[in-house]
C-alpha positions in Angstrom: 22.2 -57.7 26.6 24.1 -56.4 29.3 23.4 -52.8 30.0 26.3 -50.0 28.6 27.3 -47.3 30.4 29.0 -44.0 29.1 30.9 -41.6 30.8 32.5 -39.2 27.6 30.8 -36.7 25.4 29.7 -38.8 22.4 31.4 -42.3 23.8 28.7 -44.2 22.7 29.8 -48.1 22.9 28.7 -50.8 20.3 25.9 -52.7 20.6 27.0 -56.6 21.0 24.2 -59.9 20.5 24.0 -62.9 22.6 23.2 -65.3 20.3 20.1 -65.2 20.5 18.5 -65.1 17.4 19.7 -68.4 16.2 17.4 -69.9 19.4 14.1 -68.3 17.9 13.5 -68.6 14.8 11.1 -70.7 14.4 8.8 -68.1 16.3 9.2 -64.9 13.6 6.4 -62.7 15.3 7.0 -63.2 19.0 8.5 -60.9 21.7 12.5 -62.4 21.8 13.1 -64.1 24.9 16.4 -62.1 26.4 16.2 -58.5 25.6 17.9 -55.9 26.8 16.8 -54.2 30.2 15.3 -50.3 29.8 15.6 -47.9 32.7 12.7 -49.1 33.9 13.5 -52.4 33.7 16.9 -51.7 35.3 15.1 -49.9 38.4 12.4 -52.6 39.1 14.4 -55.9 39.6 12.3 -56.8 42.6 8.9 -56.9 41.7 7.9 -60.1 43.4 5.5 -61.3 40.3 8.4 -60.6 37.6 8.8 -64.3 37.0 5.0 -65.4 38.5 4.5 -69.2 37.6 7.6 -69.0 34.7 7.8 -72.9 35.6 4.4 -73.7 36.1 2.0 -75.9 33.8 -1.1 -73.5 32.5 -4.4 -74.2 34.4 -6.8 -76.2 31.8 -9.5 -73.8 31.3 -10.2 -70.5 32.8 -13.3 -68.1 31.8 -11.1 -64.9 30.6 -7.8 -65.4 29.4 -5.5 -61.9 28.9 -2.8 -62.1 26.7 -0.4 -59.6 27.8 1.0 -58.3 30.9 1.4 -54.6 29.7 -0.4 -51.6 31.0 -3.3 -52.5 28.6 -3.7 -56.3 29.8 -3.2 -55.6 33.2 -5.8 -52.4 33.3 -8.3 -54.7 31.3 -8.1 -57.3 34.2 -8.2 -54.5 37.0 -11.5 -53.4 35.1 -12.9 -56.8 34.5 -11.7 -56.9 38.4 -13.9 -53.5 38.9 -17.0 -54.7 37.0 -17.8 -57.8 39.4 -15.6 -60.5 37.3 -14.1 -62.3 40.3 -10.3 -62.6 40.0 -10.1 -67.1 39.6 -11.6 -66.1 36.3 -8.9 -64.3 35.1 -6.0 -65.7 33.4 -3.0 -63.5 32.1 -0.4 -65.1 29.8 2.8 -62.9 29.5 6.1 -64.2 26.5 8.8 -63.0 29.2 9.1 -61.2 32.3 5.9 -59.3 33.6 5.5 -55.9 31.8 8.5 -56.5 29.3 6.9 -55.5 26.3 6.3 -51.5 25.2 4.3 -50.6 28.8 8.3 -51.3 30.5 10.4 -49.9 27.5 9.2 -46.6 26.5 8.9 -43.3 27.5 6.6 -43.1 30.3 4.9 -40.2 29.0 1.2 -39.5 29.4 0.8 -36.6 26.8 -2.2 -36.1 25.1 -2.2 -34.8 21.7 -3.5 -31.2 22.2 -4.2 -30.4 19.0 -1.9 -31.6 16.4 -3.0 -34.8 15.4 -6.6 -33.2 14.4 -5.9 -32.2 10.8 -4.6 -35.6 10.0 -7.0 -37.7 12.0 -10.0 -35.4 10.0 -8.6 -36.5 6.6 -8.6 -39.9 7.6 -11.9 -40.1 10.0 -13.8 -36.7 9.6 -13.5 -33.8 11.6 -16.1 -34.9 13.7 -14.2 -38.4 15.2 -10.8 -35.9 14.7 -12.0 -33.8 17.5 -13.1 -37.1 19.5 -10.0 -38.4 19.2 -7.8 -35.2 20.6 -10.7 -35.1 23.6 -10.2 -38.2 24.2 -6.6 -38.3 24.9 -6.8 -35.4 27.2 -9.6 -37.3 29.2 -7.4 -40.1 29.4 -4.5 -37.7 31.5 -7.1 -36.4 33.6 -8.8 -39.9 34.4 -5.0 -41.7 34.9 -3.9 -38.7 36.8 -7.6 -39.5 39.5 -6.5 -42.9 39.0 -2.8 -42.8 40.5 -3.8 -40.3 43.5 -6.9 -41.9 44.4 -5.0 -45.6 44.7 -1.6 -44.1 45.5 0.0 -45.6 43.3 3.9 -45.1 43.7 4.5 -44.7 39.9 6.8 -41.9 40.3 3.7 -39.8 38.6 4.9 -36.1 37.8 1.5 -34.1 36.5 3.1 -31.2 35.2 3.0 -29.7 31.0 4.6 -30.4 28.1 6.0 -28.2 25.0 6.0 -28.4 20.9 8.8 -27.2 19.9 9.4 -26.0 17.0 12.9 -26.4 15.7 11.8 -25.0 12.2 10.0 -22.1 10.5 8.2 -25.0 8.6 7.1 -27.1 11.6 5.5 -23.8 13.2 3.6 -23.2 10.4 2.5 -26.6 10.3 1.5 -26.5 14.2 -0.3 -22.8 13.5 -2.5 -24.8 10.8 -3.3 -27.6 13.1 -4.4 -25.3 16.6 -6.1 -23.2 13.9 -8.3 -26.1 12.4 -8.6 -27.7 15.4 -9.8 -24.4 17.3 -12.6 -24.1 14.1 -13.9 -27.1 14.6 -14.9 -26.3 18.2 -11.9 -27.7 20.4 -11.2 -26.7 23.3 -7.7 -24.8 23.8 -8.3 -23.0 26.3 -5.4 -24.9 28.5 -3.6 -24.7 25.6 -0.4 -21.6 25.3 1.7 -20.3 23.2 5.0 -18.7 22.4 8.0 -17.8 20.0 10.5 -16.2 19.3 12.5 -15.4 22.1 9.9 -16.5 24.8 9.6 -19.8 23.6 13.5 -20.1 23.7 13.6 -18.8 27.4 11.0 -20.7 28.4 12.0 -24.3 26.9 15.8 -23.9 26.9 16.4 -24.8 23.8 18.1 -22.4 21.5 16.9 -23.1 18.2 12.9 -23.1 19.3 11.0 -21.0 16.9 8.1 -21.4 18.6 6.2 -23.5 21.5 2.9 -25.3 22.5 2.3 -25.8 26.1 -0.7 -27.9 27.6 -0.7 -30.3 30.6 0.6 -33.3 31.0 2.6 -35.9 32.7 5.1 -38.9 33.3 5.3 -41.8 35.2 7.2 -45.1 35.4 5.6 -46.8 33.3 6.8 -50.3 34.6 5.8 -49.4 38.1 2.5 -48.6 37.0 1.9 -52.0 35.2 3.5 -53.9 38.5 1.1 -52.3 41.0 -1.9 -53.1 38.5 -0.7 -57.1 38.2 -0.2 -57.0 42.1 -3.5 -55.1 42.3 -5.2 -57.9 40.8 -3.2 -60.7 41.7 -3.9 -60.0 45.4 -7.6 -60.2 44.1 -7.3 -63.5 43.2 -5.8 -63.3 38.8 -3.6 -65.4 38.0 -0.6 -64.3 35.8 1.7 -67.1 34.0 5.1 -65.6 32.7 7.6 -66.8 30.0 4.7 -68.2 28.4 3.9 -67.1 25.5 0.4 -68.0 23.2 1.8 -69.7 20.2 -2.0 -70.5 18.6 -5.7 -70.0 19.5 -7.8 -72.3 18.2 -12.1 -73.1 18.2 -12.8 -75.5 21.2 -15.1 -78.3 21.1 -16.9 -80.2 23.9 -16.9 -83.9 24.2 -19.8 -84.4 22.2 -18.4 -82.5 19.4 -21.2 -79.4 19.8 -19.3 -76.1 19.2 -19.2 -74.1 22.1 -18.3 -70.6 22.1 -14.1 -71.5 23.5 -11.2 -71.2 22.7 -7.8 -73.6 22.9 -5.0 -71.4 23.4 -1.6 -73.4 22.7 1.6 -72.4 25.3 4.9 -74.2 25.2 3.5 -75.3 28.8 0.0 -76.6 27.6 -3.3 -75.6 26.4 -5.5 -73.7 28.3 -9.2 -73.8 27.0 -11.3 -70.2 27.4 -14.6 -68.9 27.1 -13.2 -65.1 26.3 -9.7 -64.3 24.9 -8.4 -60.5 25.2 -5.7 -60.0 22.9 -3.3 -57.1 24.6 -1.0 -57.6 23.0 -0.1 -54.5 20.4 2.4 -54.9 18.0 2.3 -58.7 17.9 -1.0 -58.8 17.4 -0.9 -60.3 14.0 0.9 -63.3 15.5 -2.7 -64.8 16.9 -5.0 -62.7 14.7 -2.7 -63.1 11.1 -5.8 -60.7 9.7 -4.1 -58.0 11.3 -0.6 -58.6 9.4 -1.0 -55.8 6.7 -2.6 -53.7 9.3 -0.9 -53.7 13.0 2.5 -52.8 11.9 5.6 -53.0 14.5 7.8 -49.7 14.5 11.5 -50.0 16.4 11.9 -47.2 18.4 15.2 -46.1 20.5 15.3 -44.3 24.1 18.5 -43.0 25.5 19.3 -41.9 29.6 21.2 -38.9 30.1 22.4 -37.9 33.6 22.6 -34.5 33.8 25.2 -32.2 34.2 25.6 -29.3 36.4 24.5 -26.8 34.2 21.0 -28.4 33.9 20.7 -29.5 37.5 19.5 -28.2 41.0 17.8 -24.9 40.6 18.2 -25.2 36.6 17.0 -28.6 35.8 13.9 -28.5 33.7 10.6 -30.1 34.9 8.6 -30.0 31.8 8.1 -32.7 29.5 8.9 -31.5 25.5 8.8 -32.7 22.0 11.6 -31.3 20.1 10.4 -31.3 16.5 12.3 -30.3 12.8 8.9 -32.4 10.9 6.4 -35.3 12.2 8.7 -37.8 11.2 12.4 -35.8 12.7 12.0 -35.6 16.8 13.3 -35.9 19.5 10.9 -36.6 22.7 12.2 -35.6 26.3 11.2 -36.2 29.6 13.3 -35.6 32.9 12.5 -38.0 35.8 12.1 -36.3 39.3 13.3 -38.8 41.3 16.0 -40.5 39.4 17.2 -37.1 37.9 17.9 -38.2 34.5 16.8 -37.3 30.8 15.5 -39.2 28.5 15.8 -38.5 24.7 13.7 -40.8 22.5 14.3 -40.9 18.6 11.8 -43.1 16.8 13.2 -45.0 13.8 9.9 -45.8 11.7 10.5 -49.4 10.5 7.6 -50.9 8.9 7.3 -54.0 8.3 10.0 -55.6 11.1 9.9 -58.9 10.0 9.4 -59.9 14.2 7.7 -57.2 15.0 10.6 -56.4 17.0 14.3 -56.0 17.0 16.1 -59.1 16.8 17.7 -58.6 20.6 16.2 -55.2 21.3 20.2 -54.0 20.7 19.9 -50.4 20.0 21.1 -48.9 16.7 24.9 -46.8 17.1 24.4 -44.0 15.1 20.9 -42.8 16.4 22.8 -43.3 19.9 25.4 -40.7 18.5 23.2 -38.6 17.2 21.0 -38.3 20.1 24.3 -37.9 22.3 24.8 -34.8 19.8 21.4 -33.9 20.2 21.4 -33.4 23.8 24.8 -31.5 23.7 23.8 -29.1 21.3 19.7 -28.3 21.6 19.7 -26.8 25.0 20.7 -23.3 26.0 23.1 -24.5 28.7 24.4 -28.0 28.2 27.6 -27.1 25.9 30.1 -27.5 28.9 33.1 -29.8 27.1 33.4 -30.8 31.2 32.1 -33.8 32.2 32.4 -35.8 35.2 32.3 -39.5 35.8 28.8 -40.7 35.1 27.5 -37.0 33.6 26.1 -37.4 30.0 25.1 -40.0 27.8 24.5 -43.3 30.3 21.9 -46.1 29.0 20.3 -47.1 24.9 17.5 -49.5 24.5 15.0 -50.5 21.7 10.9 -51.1 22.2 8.6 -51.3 19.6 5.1 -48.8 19.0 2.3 -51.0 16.8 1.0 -48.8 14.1 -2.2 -48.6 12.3 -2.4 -47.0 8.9 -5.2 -45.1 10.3 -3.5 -43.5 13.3 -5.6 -44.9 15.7 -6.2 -48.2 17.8 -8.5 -51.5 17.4 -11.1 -52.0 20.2 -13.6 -54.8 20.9 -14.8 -57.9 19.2 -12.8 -59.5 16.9 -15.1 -60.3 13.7 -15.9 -63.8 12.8 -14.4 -65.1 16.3 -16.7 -65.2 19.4 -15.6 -64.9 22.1 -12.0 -63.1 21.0 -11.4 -59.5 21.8 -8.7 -57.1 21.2 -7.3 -54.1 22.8 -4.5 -53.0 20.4 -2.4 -50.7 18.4 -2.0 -47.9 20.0 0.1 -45.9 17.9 2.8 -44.8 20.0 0.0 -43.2 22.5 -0.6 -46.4 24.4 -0.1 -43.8 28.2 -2.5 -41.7 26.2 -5.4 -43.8 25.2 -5.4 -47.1 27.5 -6.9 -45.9 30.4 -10.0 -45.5 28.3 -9.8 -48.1 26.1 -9.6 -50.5 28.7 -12.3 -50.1 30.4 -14.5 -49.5 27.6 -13.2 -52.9 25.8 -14.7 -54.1 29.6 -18.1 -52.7 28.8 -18.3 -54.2 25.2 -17.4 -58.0 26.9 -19.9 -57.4 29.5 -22.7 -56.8 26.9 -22.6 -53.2 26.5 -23.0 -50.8 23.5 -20.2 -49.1 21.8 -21.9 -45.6 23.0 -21.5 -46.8 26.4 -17.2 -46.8 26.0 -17.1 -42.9 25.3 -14.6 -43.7 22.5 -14.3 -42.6 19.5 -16.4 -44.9 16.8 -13.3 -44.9 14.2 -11.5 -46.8 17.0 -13.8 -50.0 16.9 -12.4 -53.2 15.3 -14.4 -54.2 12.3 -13.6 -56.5 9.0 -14.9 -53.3 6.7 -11.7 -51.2 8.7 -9.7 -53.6 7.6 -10.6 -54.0 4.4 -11.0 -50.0 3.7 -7.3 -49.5 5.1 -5.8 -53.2 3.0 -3.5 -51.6 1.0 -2.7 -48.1 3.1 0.6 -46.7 3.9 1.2 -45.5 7.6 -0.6 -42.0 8.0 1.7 -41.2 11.1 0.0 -38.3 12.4 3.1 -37.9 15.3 
């Protein structure tokens, strides 16, 4: 889909399809071929690797095939990389272009649930793995933040804080509860502050706060991230086949018929036969792994670019990052890019059960365009100017997906029943949030090691009794 720009108040255009459906059906679960470019799709058109071997027959065998090219395939193989795994050893199969999937179409936030999450998470998992799960997270920010200035990694990172806000009476009691519970249990919120009233509306801009969290946090580019990783490793000898999706994993045999612990994976450009298999790939994880389809479930959700206008730019512009909030399920999330001087509005549309996984052409839904368009004219103290120049206000709408669990949390390590398959999945929405860990601990638990040895939180290990416990739960969005 060609990319829409707006230039009028609420001139949001509508979406249009290429035709693209018809060409894939017969692959229900897979990423569609031709989506629609994000912002951060739009801004990284010459990555050298985006189309890496998209012609190209699949080697025969390698020892560690990835499947993905996200942030979470591409930090597993910069970890396997890091632990002594030379780079020939390492194959990474990606559907499309290189880092096409949710790592290049969301938000680029790296905010760590602070507290809110922890009432849920203990009803579900205890209070004990609730508070692991909230640490967790914030170690994750403080470990990608090392990460990026150690390597200089020019991700456009922005390590700055974020702020709940509270658009309702009801909401601030609900986020009162939470720090309170959360604080009894022994967390630590001692970065975390707090304001209403009229502090919390001077402070945030937005006029109709009630109240307001702040912790720290950050942003990034998300698909610049995930390109210096695959160059990272490429130049370290991984090799990274694109447009190639993995249609079928099956058990390998040798010649004289002895099982060995390998698996065939089937591409539209040949089999490739591996010792270890990493699933990374998130919300179409039940595509490979169909023990996963009443558990990984795909969500749509819709971003939106705003340039801003002259009443929130220069000395005025905001350089927090914010979730605007009426309930868990009724937000808005916000982030302003340094560089690129934009705003971002995200409004997650909670879609269980997408038949794809995915939207059929990633072609963004009208009225949540409009009503985010309303949104940003009407939240903030200052951005009710009727006047608008060419190319101030609403500007770009795309669709990604976010892979939910009915548990709230993601699926690490060995796939029961299948050695020699691993997964790295589900993340929940907080994929910037918990990859940077789950990665490299996934790396431990190939490489032999115990779960202790990861530093994340047992509730987040794969396991056939997880499954089974969670069968026939709804979503427990804890967002």
């Amino acid at each position: 889909m060609a990319p829409h720009a707006v230039t009028d108040d609420e001139g949001v255009p509508e979406p249009s399809t290429n035709g693209v459906e018809e060409r894939y059906k017969g692959h229900r679960s897979l990423p569609v071929p031709e989506p629609c470019l994000s912002y951060w799709h739009r801004t990284t058109r010459a990555f050298p690797y985006l189309n890496e071997n998209s012609d190209e027959e699949v080697p025969t065998s390698t020892k560690y095939l990835i499947i993905g090219s996200g942030l979470s395939g591409s930090f597993t193989a910069w970890s396997l990389v890091d632990s002594g795994v030379p780079g020939s050893d390492i194959v990474i199969l990606e559907a499309r272009e290189a880092v096409s999937g949710a790592s290049g179409r969301n938000a680029g936030h790296c905010r760590p649930d602070a507290f809110r999450g922890f009432s849920a998470y203990a009803k579900v998992h205890g209070a004990e793995q609730a508070k692991k799960i909230v640490e967790n997270e914030k170690l994750v920010f403080e470990k990608l933040d090392a990460f990026v200035r150690e390597h200089e990694v020019p991700c456009d990172l922005n390590s700055t804080t974020t702020f709940d806000v509270c658009l309702t009476p009801e909401f601030a009691a609900y986020e009162k509860e939470s720090f309170e519970a959360y604080k009894a249990a022994g967390g630590d919120v001692f970065h975390v502050n707090f304001y209403e009233g009229d502090e919390a509306r001077s402070r945030t801009k937005v006029k109709e706060a009630v109240a307001a969290y702040e912790w720290p946090a950050g942003s990034s580019h998300p698909a610049k991230l995930g390109q210096w990783l695959l160059t990272a490793v490429i130049t370290k000898g991984v090799h990274l086949w694109t447009h190639c999706p993995a249609t079928a994993v099956s058990k390998h045999l040798s010649r004289d018929m002895v099982e060995t612990p390998r698996w065939n994976v089937r591409t539209p450009r040949g089999t490739i036969a591996a010792e270890t298999v990493v699933h990374c790939t998130n919300a179409y994880a039940s595509y490979l792994l169909p023990q996963l389809s009443t558990f990984v479930t795909p969500n749509r959700a819709q971003a939106h670019t705003f340039i801003r206008i002259a009443s929130l730019s220069g000395a005025k512009a905001l350089d927090k990052t914010m979730s605007l909030r009426y309930s868990l399920r009724h937000f808005f999330s916000f982030m302003q890019r340094q560089g690129g001087w934009y705003c971002s509005l995200w409004h997650f549309a909670q879609q269980p059960g997408v038949e794809r996984g995915d939207d059929p052409k990633h072609i963004y839904n009208h009225e949540i365009a409009a009503t985010a368009a309303k949104a940003f004219q009407s939240l903030f103290v200052e951005a009710e100017s009727k006047q608008r120049r060419h190319g101030e206000g609403a500007d770009h709408y795309w669709t990604g997906i976010i892979a939910m669990t009915p548990d709230s949390v993601p699926m690490i390590g060995a796939v029961d029943g299948m050695d020699g398959q691993w997964i790295c999945a589900g993340f929940n929405g907080h994929g910037m949030a918990r990859i940077w860990t789950c990665a490299p601990g996934l790396v431990k638990l190939i490489k032999g090691e115990p779960w202790s040895a990861t530093g994340l939180p047992e509730c987040f290990e794969y396991s056939k009794e997880r499954l089974e416990k969670n069968k026939n739960q709804e979503l427990k969005s804890v967002w």
